[in-house]
MOPAC internal coordinates of N, CA, C and O (Angstrom, degrees):
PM7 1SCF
backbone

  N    0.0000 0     0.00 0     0.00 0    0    0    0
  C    1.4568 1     0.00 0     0.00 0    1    0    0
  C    1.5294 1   109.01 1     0.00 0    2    1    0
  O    1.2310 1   115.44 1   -66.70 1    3    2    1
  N    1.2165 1   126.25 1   113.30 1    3    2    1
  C    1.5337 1   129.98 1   172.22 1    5    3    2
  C    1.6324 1    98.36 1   -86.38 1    6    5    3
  O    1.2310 1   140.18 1   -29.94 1    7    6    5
  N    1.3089 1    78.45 1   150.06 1    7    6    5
  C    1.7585 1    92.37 1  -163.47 1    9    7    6
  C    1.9056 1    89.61 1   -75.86 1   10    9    7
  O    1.2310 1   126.37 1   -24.98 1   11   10    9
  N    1.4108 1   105.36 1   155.02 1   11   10    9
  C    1.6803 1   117.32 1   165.20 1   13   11   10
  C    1.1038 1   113.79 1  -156.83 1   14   13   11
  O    1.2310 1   107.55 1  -139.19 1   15   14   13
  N    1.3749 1   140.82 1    40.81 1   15   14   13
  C    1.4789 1   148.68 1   132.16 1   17   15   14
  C    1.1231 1   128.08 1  -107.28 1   18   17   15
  O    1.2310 1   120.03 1   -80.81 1   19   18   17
  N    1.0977 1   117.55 1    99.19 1   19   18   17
  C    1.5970 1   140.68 1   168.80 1   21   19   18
  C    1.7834 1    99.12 1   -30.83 1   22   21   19
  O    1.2310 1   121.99 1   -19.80 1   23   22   21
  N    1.4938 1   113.79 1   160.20 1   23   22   21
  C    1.2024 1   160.12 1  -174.82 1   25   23   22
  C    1.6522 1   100.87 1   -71.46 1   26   25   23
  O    1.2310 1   113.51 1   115.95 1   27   26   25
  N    1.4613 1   129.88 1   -64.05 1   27   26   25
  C    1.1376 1   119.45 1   148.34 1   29   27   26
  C    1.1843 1   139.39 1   -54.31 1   30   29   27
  O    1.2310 1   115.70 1   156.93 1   31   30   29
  N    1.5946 1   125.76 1   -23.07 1   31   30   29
  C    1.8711 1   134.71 1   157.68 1   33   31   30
  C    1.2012 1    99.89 1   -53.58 1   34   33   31
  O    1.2310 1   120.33 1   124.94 1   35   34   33
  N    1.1947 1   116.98 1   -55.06 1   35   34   33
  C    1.3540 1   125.04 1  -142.71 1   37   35   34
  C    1.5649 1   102.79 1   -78.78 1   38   37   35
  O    1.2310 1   118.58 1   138.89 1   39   38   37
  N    1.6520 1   120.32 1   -41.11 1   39   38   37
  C    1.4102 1   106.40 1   162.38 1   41   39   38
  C    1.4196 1   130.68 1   -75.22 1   42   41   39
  O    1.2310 1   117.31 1  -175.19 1   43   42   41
  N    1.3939 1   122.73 1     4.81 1   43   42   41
  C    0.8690 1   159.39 1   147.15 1   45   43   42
  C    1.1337 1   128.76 1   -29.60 1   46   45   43
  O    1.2310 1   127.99 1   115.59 1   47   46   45
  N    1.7383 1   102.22 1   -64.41 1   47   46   45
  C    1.3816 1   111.15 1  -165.18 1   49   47   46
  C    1.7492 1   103.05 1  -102.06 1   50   49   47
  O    1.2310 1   127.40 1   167.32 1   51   50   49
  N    1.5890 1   103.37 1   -12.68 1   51   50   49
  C    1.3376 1   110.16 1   163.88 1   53   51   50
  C    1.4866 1   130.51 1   -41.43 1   54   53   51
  O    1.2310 1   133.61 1   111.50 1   55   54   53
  N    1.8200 1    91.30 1   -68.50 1   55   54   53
  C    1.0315 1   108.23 1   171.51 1   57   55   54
  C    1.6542 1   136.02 1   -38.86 1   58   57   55
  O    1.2310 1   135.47 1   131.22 1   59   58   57
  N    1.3882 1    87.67 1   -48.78 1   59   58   57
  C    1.8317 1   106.50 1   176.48 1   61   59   58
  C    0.8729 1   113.62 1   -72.36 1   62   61   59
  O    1.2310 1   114.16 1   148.52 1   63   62   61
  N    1.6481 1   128.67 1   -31.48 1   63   62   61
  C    1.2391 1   126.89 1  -170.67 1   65   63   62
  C    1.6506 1   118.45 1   -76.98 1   66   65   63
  O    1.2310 1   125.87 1   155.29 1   67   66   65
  N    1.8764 1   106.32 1   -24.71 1   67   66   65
  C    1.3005 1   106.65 1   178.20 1   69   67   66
  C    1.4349 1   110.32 1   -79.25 1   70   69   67
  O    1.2310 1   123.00 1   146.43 1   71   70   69
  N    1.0982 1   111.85 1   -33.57 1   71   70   69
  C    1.2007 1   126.33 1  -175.71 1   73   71   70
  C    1.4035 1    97.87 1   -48.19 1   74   73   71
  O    1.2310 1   116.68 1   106.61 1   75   74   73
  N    1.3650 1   123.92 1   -73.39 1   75   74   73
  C    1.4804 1   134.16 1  -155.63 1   77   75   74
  C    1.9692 1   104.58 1   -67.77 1   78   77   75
  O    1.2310 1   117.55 1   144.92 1   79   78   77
  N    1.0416 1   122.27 1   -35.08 1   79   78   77
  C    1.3566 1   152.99 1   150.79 1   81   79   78
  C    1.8720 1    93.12 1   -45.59 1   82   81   79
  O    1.2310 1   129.07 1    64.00 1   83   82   81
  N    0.9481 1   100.14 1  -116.00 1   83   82   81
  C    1.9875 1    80.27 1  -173.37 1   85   83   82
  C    1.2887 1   116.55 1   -43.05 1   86   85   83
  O    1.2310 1    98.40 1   176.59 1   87   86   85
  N    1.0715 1   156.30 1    -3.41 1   87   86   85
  C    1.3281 1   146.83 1  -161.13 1   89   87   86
  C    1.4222 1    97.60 1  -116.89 1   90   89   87
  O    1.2310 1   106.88 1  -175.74 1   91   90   89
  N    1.4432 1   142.02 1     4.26 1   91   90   89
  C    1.2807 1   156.73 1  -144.48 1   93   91   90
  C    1.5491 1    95.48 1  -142.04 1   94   93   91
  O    1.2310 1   126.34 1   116.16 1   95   94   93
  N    1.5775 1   105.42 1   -63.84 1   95   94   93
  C    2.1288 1   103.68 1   175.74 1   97   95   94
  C    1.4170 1   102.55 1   -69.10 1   98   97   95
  O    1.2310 1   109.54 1   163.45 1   99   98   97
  N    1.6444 1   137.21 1   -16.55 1   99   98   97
  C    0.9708 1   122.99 1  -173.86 1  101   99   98
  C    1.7546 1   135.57 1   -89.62 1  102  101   99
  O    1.2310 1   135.89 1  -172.88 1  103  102  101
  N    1.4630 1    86.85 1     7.12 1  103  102  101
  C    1.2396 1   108.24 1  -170.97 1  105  103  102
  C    1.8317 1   132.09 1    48.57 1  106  105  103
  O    1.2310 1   139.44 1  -129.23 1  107  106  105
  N    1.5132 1    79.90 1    50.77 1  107  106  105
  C    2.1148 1   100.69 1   168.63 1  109  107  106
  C    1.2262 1   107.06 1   -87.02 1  110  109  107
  O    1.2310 1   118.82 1  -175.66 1  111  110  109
  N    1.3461 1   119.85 1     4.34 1  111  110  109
  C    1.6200 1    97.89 1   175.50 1  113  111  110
  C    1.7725 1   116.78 1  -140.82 1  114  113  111
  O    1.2310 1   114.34 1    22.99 1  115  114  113
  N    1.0123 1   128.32 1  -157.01 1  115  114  113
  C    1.6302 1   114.05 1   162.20 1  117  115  114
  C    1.4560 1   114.25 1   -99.87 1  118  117  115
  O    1.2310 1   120.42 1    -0.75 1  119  118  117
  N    1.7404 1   116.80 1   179.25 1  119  118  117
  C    1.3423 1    82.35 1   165.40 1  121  119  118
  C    1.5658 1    87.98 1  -114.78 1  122  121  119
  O    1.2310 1   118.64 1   -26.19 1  123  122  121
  N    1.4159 1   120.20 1   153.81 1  123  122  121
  C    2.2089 1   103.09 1    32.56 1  125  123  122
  C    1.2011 1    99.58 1   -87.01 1  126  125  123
  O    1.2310 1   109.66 1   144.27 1  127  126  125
  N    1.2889 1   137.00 1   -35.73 1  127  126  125
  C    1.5245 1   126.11 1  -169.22 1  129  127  126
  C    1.5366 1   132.73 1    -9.99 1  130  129  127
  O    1.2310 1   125.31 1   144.40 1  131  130  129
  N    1.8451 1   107.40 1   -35.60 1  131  130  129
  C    1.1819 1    89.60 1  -165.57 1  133  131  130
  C    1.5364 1    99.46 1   -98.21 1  134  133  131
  O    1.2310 1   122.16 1   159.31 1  135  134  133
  N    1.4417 1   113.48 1   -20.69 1  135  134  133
  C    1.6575 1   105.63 1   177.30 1  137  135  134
  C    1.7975 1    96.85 1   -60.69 1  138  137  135
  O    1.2310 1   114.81 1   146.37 1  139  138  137
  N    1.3197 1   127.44 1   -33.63 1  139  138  137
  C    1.7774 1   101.69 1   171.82 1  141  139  138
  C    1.7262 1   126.00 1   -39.52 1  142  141  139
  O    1.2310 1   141.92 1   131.15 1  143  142  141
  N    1.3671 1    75.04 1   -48.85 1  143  142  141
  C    1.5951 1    95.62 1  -164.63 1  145  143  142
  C    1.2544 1   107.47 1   -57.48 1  146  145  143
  O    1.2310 1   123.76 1   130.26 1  147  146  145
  N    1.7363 1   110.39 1   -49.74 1  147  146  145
  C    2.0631 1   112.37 1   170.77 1  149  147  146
  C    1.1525 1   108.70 1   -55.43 1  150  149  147
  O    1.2310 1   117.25 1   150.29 1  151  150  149
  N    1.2966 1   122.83 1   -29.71 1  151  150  149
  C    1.6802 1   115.26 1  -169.37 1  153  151  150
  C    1.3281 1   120.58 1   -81.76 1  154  153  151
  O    1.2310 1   120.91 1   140.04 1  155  154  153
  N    1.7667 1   115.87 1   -39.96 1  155  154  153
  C    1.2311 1   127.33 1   159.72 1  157  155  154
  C    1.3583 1   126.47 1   -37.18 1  158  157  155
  O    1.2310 1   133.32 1   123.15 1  159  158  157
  N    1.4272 1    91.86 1   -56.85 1  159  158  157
  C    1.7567 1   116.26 1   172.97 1  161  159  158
  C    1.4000 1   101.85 1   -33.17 1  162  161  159
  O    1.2310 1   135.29 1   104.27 1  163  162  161
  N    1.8627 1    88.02 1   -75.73 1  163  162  161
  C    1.6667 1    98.60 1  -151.27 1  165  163  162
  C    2.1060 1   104.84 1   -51.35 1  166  165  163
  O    1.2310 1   132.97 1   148.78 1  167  166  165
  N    1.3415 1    92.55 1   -31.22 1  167  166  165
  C    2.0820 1    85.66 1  -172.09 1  169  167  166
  C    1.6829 1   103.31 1   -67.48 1  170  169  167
  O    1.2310 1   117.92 1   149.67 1  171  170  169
  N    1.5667 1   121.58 1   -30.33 1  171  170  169
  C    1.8702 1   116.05 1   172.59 1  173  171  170
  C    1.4141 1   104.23 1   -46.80 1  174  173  171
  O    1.2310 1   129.20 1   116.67 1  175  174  173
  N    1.3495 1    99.87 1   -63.33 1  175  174  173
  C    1.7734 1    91.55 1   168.53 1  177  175  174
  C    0.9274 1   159.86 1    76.61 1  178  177  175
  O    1.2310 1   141.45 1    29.49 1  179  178  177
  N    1.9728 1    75.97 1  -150.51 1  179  178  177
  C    1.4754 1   135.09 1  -171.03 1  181  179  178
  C    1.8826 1    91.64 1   -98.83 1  182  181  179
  O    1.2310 1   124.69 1   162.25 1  183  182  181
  N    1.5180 1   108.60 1   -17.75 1  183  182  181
  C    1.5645 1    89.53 1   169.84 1  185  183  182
  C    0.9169 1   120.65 1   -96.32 1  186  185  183
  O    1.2310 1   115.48 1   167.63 1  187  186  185
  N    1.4309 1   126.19 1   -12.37 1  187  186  185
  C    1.8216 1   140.34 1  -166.33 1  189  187  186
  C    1.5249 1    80.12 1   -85.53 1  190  189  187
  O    1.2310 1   113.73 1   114.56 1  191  190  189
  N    1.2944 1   129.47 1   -65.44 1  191  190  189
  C    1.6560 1   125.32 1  -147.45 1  193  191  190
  C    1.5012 1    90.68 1   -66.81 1  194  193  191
  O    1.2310 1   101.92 1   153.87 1  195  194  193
  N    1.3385 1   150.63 1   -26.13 1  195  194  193
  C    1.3555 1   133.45 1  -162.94 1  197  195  194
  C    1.5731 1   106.37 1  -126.06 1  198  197  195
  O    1.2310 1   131.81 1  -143.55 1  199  198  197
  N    1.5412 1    94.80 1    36.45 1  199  198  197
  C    1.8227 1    92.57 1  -170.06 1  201  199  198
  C    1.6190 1   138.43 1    18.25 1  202  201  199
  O    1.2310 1   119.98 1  -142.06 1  203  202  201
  N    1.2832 1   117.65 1    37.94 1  203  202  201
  C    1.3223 1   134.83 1   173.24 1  205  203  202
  C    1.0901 1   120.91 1  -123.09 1  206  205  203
  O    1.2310 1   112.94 1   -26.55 1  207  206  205
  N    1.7623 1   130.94 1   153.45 1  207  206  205
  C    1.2792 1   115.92 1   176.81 1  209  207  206
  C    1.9508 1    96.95 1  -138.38 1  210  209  207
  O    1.2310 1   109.70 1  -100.31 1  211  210  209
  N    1.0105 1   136.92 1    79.69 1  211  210  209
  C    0.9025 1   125.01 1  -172.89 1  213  211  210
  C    1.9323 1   136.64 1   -35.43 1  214  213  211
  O    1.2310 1   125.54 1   173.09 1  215  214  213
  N    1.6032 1   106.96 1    -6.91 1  215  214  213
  C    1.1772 1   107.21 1   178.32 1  217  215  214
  C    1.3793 1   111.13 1   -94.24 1  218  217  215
  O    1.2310 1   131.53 1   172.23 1  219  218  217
  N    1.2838 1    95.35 1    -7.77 1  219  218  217
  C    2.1729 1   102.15 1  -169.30 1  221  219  218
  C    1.3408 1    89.80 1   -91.53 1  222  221  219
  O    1.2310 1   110.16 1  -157.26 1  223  222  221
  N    1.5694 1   136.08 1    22.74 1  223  222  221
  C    1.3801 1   123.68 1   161.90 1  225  223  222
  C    1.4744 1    95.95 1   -85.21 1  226  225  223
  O    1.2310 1   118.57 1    97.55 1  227  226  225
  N    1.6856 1   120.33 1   -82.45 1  227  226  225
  C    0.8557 1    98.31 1  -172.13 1  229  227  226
  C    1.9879 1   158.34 1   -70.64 1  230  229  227
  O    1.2310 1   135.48 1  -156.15 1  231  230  229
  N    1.9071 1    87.65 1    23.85 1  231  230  229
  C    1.2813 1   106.89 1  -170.28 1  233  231  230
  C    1.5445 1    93.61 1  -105.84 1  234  233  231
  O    1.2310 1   117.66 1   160.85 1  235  234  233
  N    1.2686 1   122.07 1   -19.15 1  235  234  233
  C    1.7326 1   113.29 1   161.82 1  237  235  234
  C    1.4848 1    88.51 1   107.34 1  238  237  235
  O    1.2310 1   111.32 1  -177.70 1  239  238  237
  N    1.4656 1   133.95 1     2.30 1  239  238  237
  C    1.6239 1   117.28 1  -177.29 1  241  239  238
  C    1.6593 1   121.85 1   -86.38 1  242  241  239
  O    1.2310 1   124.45 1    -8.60 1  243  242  241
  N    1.1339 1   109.07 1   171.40 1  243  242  241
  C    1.2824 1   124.14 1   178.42 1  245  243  242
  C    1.5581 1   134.28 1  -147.33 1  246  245  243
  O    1.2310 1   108.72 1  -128.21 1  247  246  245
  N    1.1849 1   138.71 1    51.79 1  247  246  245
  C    1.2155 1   119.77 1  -173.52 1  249  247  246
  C    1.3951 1   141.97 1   -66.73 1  250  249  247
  O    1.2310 1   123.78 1  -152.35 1  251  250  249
  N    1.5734 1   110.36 1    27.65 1  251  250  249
  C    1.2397 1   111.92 1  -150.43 1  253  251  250
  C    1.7769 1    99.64 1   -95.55 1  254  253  251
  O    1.2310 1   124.39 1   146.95 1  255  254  253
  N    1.5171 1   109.18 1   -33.05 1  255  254  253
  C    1.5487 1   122.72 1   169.46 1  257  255  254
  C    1.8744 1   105.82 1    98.59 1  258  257  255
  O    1.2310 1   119.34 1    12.77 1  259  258  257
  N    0.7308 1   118.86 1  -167.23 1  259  258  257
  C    1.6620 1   121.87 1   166.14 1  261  259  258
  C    1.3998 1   134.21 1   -85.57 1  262  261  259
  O    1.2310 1   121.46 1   178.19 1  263  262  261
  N    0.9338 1   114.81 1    -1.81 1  263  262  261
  C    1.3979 1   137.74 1   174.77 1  265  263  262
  C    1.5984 1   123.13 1   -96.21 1  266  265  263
  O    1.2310 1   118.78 1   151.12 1  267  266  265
  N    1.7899 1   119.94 1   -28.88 1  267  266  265
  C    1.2149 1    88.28 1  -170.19 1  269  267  266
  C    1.6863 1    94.91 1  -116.67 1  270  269  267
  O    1.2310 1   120.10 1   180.00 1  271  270  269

């Protein structure tokens, strides 16, 4: 797997992901809603922590740039 999320995605997807991740155990939504929201969470991540995103293969993206 070559990495393709950039340093800014990746805090990015942090961010959102905790967000959506507490806002899911915290009970802001109904369920099922909030197990979406943990699950969503948990895949931002699981893609930020391993710099990959498996759908930006077949959409052709990259944010990682030439450098990393």
């Amino acid at each position: 797997m070559k990495a393709n999320v950039g340093t800014v995605d990746r805090v990015l997807r942090l961010v959102v992901g905790a967000g959506a991740i507490a806002f899911g155990y915290m009970g802001g939504l109904e369920m099922p809603w909030n197990a979406v929201a943990i699950g969503l969470g948990s895949v931002f991540v699981v893609t930020a922590l391993i710099k990959f995103c498996p759908l930006y293969l077949p959409l052709g993206l990259n944010t990682c740039g030439k450098s990393e």
